[in-house]
C-alpha positions as a Markdown table, in Angstrom:
| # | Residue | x | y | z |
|---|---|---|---|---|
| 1 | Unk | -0.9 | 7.4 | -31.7 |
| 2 | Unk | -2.3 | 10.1 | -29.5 |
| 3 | Unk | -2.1 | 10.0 | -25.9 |
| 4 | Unk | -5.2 | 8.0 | -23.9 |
| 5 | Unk | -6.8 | 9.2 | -20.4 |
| 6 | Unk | -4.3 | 6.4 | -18.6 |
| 7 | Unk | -1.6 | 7.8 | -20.4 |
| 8 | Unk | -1.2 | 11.2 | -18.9 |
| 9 | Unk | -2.1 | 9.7 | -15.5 |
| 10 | Unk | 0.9 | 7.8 | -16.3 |
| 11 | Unk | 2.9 | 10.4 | -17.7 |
| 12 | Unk | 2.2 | 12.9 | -14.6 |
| 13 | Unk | 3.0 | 9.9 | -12.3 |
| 14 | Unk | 6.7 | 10.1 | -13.1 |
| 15 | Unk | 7.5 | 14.0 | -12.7 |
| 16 | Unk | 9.5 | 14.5 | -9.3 |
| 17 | Unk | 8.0 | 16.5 | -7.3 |
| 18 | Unk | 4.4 | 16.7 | -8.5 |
| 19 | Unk | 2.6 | 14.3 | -5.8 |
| 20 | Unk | -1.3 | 14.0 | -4.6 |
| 21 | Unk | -1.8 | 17.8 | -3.6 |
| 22 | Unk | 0.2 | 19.5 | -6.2 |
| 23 | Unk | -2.2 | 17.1 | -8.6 |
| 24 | Unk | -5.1 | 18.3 | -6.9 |
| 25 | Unk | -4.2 | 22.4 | -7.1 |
| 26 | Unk | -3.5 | 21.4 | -11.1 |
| 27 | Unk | -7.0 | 20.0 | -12.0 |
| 28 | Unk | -8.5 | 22.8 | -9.8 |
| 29 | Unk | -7.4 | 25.0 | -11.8 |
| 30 | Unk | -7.0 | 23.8 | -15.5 |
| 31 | Unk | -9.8 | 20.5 | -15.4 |
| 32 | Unk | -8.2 | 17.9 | -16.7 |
| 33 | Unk | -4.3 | 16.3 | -17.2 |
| 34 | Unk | -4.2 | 16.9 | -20.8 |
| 35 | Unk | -5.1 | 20.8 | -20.2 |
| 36 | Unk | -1.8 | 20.6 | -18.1 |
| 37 | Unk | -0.4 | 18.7 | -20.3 |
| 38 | Unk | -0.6 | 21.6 | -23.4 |
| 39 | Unk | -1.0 | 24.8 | -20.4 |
| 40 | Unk | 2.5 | 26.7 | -21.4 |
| 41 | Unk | 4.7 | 27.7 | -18.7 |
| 42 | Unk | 3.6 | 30.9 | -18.2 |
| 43 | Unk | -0.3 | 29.9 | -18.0 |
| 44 | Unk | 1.4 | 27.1 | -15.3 |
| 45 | Unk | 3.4 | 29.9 | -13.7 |
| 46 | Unk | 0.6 | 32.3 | -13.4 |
| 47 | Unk | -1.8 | 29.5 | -11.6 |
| 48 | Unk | 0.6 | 30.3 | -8.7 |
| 49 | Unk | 0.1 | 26.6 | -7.8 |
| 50 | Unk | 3.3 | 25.4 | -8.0 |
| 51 | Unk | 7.1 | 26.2 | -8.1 |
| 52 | Unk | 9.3 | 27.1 | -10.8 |
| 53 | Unk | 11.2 | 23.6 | -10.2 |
| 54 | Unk | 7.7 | 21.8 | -10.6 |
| 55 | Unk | 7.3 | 23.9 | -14.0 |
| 56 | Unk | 10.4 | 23.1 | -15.1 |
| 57 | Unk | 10.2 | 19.3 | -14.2 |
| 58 | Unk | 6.4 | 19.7 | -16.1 |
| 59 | Unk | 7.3 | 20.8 | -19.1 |
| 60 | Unk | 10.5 | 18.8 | -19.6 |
| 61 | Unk | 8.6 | 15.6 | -19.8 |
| 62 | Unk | 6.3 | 16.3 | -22.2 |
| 63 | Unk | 7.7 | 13.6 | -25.0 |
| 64 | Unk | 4.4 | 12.1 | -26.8 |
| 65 | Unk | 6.3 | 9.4 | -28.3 |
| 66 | Unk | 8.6 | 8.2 | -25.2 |
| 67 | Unk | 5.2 | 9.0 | -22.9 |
| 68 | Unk | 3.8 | 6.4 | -25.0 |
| 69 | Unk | 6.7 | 3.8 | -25.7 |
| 70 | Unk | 7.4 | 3.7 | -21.7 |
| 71 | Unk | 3.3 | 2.7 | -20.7 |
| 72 | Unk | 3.2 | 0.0 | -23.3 |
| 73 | Unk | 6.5 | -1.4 | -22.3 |
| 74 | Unk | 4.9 | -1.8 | -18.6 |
| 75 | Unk | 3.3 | -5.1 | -19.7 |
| 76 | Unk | 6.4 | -6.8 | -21.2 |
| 77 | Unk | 7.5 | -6.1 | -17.5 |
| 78 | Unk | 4.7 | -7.7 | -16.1 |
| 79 | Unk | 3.6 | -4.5 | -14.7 |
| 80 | Unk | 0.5 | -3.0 | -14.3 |
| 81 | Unk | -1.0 | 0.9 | -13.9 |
| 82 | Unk | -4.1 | 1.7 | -12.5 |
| 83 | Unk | -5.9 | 5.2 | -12.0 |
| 84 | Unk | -9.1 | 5.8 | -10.0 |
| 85 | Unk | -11.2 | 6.1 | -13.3 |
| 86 | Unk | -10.7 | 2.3 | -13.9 |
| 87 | Unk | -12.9 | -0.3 | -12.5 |
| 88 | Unk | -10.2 | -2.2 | -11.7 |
| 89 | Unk | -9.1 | 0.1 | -8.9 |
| 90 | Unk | -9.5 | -1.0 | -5.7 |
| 91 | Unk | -13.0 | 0.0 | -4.2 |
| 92 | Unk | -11.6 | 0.0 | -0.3 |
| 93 | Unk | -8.8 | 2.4 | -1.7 |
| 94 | Unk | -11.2 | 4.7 | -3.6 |
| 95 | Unk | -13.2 | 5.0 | 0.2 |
| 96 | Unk | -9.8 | 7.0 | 1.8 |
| 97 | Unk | -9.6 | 10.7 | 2.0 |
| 98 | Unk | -5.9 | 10.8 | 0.5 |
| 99 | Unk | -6.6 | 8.0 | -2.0 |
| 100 | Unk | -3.4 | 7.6 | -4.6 |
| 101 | Unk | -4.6 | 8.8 | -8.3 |
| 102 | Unk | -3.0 | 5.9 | -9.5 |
| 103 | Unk | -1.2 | 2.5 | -8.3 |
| 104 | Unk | 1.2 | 0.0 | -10.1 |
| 105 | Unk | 1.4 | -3.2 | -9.4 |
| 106 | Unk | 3.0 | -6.9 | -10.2 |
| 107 | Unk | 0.5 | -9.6 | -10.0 |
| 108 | Unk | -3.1 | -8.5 | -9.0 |
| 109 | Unk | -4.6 | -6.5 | -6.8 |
| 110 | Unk | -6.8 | -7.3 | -3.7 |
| 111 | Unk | -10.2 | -8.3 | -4.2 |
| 112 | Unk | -13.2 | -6.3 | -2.7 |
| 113 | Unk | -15.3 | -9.1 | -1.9 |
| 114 | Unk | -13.1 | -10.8 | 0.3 |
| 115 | Unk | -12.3 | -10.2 | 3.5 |
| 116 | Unk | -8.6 | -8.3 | 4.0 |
| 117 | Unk | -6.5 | -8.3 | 7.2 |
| 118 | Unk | -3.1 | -6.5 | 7.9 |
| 119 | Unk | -0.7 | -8.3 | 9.6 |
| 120 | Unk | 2.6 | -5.5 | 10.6 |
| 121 | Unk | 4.6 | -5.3 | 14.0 |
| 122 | Unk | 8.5 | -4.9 | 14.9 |
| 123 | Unk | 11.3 | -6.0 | 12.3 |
| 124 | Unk | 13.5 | -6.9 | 15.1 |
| 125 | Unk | 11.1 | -9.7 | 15.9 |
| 126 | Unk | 11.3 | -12.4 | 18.3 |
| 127 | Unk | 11.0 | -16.2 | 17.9 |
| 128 | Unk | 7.5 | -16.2 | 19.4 |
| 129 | Unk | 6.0 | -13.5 | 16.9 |
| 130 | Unk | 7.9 | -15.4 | 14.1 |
| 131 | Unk | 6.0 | -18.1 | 15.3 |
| 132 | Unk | 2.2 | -16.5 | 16.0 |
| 133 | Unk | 2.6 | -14.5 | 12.8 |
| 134 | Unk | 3.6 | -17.5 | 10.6 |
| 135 | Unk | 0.2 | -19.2 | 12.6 |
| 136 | Unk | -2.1 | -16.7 | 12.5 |
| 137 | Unk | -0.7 | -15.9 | 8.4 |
| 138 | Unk | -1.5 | -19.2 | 7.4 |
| 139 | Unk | -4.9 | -19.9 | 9.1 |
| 140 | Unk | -6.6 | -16.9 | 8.1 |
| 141 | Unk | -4.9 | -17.4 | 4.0 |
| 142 | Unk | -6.9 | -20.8 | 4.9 |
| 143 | Unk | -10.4 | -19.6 | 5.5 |
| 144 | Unk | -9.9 | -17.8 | 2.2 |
| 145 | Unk | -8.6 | -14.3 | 4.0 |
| 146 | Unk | -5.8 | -11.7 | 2.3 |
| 147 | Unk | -3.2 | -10.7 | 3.9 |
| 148 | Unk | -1.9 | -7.1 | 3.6 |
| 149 | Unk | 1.7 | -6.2 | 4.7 |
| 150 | Unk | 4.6 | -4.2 | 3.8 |
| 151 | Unk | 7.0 | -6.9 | 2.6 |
| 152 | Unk | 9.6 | -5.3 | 5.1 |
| 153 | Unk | 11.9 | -7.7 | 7.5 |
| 154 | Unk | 10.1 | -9.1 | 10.6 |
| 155 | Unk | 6.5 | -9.3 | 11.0 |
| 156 | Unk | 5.9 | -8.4 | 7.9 |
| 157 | Unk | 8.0 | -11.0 | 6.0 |
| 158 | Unk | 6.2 | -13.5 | 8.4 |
| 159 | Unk | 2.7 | -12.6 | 7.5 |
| 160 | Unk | 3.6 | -13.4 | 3.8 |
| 161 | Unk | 5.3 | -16.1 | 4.2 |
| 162 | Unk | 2.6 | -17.7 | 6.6 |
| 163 | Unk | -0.3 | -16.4 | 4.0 |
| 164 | Unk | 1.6 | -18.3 | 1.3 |
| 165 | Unk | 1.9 | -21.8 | 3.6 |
| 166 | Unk | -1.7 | -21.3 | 3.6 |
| 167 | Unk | -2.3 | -21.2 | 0.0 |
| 168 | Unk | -3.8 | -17.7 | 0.2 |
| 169 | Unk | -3.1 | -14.2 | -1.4 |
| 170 | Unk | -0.8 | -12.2 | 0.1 |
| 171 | Unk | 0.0 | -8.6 | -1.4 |
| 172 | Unk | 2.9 | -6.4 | -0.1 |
| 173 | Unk | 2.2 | -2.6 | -0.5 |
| 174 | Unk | 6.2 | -0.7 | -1.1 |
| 175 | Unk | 7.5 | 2.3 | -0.6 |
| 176 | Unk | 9.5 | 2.3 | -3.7 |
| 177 | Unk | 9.1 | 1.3 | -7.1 |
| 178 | Unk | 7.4 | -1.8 | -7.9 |
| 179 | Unk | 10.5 | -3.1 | -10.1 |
| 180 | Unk | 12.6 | -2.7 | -6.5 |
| 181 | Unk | 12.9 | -5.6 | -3.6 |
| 182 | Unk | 13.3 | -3.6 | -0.7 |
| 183 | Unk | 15.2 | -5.0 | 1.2 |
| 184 | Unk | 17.1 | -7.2 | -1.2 |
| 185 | Unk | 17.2 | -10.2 | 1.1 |
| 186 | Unk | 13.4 | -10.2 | 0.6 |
| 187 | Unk | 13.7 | -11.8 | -3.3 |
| 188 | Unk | 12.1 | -15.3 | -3.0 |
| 189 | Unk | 8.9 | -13.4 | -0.7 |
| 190 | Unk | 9.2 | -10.6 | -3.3 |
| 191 | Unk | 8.8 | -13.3 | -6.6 |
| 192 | Unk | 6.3 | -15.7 | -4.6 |
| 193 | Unk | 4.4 | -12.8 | -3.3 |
| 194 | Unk | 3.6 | -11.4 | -6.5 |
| 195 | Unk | 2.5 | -14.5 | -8.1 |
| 196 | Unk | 0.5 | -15.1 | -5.3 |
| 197 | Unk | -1.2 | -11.8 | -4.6 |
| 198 | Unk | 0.4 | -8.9 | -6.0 |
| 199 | Unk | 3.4 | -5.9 | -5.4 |
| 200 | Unk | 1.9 | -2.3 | -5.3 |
| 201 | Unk | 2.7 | 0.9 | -5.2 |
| 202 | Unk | 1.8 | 4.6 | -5.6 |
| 203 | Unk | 5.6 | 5.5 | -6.7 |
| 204 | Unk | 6.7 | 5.2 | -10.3 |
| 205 | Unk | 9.6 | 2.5 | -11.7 |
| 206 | Unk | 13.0 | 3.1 | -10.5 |
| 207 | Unk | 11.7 | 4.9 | -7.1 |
| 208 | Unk | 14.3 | 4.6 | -4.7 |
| 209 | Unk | 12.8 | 3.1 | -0.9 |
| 210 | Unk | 13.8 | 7.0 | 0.9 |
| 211 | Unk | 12.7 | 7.2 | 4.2 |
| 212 | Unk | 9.6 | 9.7 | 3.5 |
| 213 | Unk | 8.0 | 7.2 | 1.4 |
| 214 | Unk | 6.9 | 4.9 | 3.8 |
| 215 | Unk | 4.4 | 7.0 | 5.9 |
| 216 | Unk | 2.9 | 7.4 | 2.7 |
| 217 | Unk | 2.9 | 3.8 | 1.9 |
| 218 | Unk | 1.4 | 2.9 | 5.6 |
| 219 | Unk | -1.7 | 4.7 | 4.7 |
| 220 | Unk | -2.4 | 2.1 | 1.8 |
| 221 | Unk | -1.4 | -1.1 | 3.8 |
| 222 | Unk | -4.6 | 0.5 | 6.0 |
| 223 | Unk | -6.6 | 1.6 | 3.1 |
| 224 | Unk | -6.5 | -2.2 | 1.7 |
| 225 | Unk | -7.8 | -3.9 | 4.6 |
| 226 | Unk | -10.4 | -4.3 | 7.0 |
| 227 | Unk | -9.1 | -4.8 | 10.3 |
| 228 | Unk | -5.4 | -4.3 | 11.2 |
| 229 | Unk | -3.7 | -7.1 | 13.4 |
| 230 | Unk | -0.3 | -5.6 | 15.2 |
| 231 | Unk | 2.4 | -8.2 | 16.5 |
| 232 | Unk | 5.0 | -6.9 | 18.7 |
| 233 | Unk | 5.8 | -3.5 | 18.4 |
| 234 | Unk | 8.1 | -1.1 | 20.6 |
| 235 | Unk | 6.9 | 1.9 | 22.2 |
| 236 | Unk | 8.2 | 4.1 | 19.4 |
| 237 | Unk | 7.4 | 2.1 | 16.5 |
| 238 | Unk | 6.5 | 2.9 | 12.9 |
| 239 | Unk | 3.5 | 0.4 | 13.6 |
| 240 | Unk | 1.7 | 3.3 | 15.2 |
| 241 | Unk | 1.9 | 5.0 | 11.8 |
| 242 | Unk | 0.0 | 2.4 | 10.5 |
| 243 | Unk | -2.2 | 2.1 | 12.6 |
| 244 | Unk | -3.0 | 6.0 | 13.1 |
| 245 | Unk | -4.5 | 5.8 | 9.8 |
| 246 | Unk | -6.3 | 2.8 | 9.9 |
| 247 | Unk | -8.5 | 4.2 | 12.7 |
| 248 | Unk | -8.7 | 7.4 | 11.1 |
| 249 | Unk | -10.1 | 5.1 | 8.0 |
| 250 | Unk | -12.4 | 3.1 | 10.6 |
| 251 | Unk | -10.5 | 0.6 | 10.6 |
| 252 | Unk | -10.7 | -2.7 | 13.2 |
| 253 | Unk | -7.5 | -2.7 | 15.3 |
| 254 | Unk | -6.5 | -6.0 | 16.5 |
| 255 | Unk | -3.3 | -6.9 | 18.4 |
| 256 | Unk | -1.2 | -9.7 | 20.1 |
| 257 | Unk | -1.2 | -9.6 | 23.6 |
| 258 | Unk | 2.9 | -9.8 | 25.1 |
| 259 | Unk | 4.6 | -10.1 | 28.5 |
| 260 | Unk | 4.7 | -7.5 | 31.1 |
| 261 | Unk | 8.4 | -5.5 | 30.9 |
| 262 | Unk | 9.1 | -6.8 | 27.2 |
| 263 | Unk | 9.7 | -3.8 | 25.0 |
| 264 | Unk | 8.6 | -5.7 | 21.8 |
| 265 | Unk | 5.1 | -6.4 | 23.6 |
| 266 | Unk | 4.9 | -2.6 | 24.6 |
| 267 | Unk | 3.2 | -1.1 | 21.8 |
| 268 | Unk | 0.6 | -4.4 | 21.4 |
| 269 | Unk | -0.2 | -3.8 | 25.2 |
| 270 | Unk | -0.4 | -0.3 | 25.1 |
| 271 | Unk | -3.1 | -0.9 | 22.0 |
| 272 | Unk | -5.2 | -3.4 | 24.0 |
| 273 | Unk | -5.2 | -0.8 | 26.9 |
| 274 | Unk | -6.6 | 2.0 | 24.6 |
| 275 | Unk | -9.1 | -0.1 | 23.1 |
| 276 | Unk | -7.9 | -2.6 | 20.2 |
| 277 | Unk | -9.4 | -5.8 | 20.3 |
| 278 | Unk | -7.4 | -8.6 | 22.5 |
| 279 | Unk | -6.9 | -11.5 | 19.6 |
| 280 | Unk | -6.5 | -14.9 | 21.7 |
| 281 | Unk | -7.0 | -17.0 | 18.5 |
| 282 | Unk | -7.8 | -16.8 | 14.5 |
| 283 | Unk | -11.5 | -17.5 | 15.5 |
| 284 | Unk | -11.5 | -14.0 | 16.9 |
| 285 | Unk | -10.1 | -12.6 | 14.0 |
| 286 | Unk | -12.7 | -14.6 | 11.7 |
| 287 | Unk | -15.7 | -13.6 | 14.3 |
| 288 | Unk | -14.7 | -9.9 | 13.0 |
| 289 | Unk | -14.8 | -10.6 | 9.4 |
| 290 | Unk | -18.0 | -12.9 | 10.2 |
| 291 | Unk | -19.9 | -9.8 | 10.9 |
| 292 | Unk | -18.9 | -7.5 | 8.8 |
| 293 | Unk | -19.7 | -10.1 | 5.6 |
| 294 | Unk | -22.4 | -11.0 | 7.0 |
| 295 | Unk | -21.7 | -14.6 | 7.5 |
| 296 | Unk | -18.9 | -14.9 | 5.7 |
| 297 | Unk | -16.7 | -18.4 | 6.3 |
């Protein structure tokens, strides 16, 4: 069996150190995967695109057969790969500058024709965010909306769990490999989530959840939704990371009003005060989406 389009997407998805612009440099300068995958090392050396570690780590993995046994023992797994020259990728993601080439997943993946909304804030959550997020989670699963978080503690565990008391989809977006629950006291959201909605991620099997990775992975909890709703976030929060890139996507920025002098209510305050759309209730949430689907309810 010879190797398919998906399977050298697949293949240079696992090489350390060989991520979105080292891909692009590569096809710029041989045309397609399976020219880098035959280019010898000194044809990969003398494109002066990439390092003598990134050679090495190239040409080491080229193994046909084991390329090939790995990708067809993804579904056994119940795991999925996806590259931007399927169909099935997802047509919001496909829209960002710094789109991933390619995205695993457990479950499914969002749907384009229905409305998406990212629910993120603190980890170190208080009762009352527990509370709105679970509230606001469930309605919106309710009036058939997805809910997009990052399956982390807090917030986001909230937003899942409230999307799945609604009987809606819920999909978490990792920064590790999909075959990981990060954090490990996460396993029941983890399993109901992707039943329910799906696990993604740009980072091959076995990834380890490092610190660097989640940046990255922010970019695609904006990339999958159409408006971002922050609850409670501290004046120096990784929420800000988030949403950074949803507005530079064009993305709606939504967020929970807090008390004066709370340092969880902080960063939702200091949103509101720089523009992001005061959310009272879900009816201002669904007003949003109304518009933008043109009647959608």
């Amino acid at each position: 069996m010879e190797l398919t389009n998906v399977m050298y997407w697949f293949w240079i998805s696992k090489i350390p150190e060989i991520g979105i612009k080292t891909i692009d440099k590569l096809l710029e300068t041989f045309g397609s995967l399976e020219k880098i995958f035959y280019a010898s090392e000194s044809q990969l050396l003398d494109s002066n695109n990439i390092t003598m570690q990134q050679v090495s780590n190239l040409i080491k993995s080229r193994n046909e057969d084991k390329i090939i046994e790995q990708y067809n023992k993804l579904q056994e797994k119940d795991i999925y790969f996806v590259t931007k020259d399927d169909e099935a990728y997802p047509a919001r993601l496909r829209e960002i500058y710094d789109a991933p080439y390619f995205l695993y997943y457990k479950g499914s993946l969002p749907k384009d024709s229905t409305p998406s909304v990212a629910i993120i804030g603190a980890r170190n959550c208080t009762n009352y965010g527990k509370e709105i997020t679970l509230h606001f989670s469930k309605e919106l699963a309710k009036n058939r909306v997805q809910i997009i978080s990052g399956l982390a503690r807090g917030i986001d565990s909230y937003a899942h769990l409230g999307a799945l008391d609604g009987g809606g989809d819920t999909y978490g977006v990792i920064g590790c490999g999909v075959d990981i629950c990060y954090p490990s006291e996460n396993r029941r959201i983890y399993d109901q989530v992707s039943r329910n909605g799906g696990i993604i991620s740009e980072y091959p099997l076995g990834t380890a959840p490092l610190p660097f990775h989640f940046p990255m992975r922010n970019r695609l909890i904006a990339g999958f939704c159409d408006a971002i709703l922050v609850v409670e976030a501290r004046e120096s929060s990784g929420t800000f990371i988030t949403v950074d890139r949803g507005l530079e996507q064009g993305k709606d920025i939504l967020a929970i009003p807090g008390r004066i002098g709370d340092s969880l209510s902080y960063g939702c305050n200091r949103l509101i005060q720089n523009g992001a759309k005061l959310i009272k209730n879900v009816e201002d949430i669904l007003e949003e989406l109304y518009l933008k689907y043109n009647g959608y309810r």
